[in-house]
N, C-alpha and C positions, 0 to 999 in steps of 0.2 A: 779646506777641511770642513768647514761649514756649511762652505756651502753641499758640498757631499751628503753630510748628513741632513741641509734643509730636502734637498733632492731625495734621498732616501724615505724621508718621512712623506713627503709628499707620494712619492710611489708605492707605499704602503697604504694611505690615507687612500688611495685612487682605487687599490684593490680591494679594501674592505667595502668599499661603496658599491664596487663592481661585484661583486659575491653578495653582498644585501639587498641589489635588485629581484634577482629569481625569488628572494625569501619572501622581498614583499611585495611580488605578484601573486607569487601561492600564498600568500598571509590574506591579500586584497579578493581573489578567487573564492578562495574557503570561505569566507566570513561575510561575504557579502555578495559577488558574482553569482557562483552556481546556487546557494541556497536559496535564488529569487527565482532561477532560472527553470522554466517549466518544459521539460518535454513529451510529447504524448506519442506514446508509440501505439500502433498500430495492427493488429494481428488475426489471422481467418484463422477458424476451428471447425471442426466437427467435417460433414461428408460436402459431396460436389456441390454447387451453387447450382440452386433451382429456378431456370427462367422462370420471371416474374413474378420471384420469391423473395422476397429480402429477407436479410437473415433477423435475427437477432442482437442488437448490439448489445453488450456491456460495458460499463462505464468503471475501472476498478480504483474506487478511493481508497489508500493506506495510508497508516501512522501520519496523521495532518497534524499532531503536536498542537495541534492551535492555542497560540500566545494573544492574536490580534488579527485584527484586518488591513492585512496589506499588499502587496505587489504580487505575489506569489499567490496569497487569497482568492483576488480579484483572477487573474489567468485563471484560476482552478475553472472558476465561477463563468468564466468566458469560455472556456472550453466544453465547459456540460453542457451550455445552449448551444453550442454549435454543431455539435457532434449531434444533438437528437436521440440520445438512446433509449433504446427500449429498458432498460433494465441498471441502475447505479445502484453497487455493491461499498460498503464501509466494513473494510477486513480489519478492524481494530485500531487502537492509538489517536482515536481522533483527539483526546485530550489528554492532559498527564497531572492537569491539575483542577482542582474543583471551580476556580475563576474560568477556568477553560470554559464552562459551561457557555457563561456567557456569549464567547466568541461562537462556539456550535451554533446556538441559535441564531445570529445571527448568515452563517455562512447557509443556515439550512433555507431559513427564510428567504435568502436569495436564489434559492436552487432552483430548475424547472421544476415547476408542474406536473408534465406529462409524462415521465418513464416514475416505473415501481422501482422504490428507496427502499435496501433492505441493508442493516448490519450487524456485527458480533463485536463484542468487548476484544479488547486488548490486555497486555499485563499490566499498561500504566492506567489506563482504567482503575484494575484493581489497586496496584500502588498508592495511587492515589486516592484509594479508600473512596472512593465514589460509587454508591451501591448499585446495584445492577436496578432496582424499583426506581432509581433518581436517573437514572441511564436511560431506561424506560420510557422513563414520562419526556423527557427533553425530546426524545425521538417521534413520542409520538404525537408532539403538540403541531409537529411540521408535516406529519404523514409516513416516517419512516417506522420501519418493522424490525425493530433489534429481536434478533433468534439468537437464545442461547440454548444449545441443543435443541433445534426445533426444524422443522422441516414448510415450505409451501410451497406454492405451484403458482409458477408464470406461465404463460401462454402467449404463442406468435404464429401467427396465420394457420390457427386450432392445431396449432403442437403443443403441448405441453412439456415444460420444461420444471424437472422440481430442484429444489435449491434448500441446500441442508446448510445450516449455519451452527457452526459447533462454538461452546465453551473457551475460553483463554488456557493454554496449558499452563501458565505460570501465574495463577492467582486462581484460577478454575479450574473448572473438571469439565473438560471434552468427553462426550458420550457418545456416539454415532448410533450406539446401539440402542439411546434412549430419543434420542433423533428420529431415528426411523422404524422404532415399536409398534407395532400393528401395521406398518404402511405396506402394500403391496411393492413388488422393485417397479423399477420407473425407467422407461424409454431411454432417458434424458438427463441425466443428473448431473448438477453444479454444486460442488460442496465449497464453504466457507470456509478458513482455518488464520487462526495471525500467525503463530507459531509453524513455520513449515518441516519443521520435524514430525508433527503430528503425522503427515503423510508414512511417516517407515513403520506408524503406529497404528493404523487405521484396523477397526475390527467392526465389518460392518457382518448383518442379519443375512441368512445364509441366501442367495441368488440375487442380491444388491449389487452395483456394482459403481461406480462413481467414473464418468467419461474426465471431467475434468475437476482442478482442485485449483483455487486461487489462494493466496496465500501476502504477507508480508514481514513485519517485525523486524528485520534485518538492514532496510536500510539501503541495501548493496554495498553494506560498511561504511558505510557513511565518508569515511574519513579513508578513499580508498586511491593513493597516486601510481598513476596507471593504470588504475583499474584492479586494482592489489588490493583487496579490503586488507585491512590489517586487524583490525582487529570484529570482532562478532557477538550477538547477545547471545546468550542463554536459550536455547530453546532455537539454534539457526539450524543444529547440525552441520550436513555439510552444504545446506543449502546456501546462497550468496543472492542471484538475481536471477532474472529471466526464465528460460522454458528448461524444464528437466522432463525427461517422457522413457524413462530408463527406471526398471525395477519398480513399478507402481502406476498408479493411472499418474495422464500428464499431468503438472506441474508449472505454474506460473507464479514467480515472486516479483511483485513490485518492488521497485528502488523508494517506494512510497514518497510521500512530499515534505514533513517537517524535519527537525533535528530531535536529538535527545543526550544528553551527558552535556555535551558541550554544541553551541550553535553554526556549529561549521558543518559543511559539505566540502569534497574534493574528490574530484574525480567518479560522482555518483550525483549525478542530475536528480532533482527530482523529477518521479516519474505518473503522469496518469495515462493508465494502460484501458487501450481502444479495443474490445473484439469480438468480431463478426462471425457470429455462430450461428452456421447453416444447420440447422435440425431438418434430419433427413427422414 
């Protein structure tokens, strides 16, 4: 009888152990694997490829949370050199806290040179009570252009491209219309947004028109098994990741790079998005 029940316990003892593994691979994944893990995807926009033309790259930074300089930092930082872009966008969240400062500076200091740095606030921006004038100046000790509601003009093999950068919807006030006040419409346009529900909201000056919209905030829900965000911030709608091109100009959400609530990822890489815009 004893032994029965030493055997009993033991084969209980075998299957709690055996059901605790899966948890603490997905416990080890979340909290440490993917959120270091960098993947850069890839993507052509706009008309045909013109022999002997290259296009445009953009480089899309989102929500980088920056706590520190670490694993995930550094690939960021090894990827902008590599890739060469003409043009690195910061679609909000790079900090969520005022020590974050520090860490910007430093990631920016390390960034290339050569492609124009443009960015817009986030809501932990504002959360964090970091004023847009202190936002400002961090940006542009390194060379970068935070546009809140403001509009400018890049250029690649004498196309011009203009690039509208709007307001945080959730600490801010998004304006497209104070954006692009007096500007004639434009060939070419790249609008900024964190918040990608702005998109269902968009109310621009009457013959503007906007080709493409980059966007982040979301995460890809961070916290998403199988690919199933479960849960979403404020201001996601029903947007989640990647390309939307249905009901509004197209549509690209970054899975963006840091965390926020809690420091886990699952099932949502983070992501810096590559893309190749042939202006025709």
């Amino acid at each position: 009888m004893k032994q029965t029940l030493h055997r009993r316990a033991l084969l209980q003892r075998a299957g709690l152990m055996a059901a605790s593994v899966p948890l603490t691979a997905l416990a080890v994944d979340g909290m440490w694997t993917t959120p270091r893990r960098l993947v850069t995807t890839h993507h052509a926009f706009g008309g045909e490829p013109a022999a002997g033309r290259e296009p445009l790259r953009v480089m899309h930074v989102s929500d980088l949370h920056l706590h520190g300089m670490g694993k995930l930092e550094q690939c960021i930082l090894e990827q902008l050199h590599e890739s060469r872009p003409d043009l690195v966008v910061l679609t909000g969240d790079s900090v969520d806290r005022p020590a974050g400062l520090a860490t910007l500076e430093t990631l920016l200091q390390e960034c290339p040179r050569g492609p124009r740095v443009l960015a817009i606030p986030g809501n932990w921006e504002y959360r964090a009570k970091i004023s847009s004038a202190t936002l400002r100046s961090c940006y542009e000790r390194h060379g970068v252009e935070l546009l809140i509601n403001q509009a400018v003009t890049v250029e690649k093999n004498g196309v011009q491209l203009r690039v509208t950068g709007l307001d945080a919807l959730r600490g801010g006030n998004p304006n497209p219309l104070l954006a692009l006040a007096d500007l004639p419409p434009a060939a070419h346009h790249l609008m900024l947004i964190h918040c990608p529900v702005i998109r269902d909201r968009l109310q621009l000056p009457p013959g503007h028109s906007v080709d493409l919209v980059l966007a982040g905030h979301t995460h890809g829900g961070q916290i998403a098994p199988l690919g199933q965000a479960i849960v979403l911030p404020p201001g996601s709608g029903r947007y989640v990741a990647g390309w939307y091109r249905d009901g509004g100009p197209p549509l690209y959400i970054s899975r963006g790079l840091g965390t926020s609530g809690v420091p886990i990822r699952l099932g949502s890489t983070p992501e810096l998005a590559c893309i190749d815009w042939h202006l025709g």
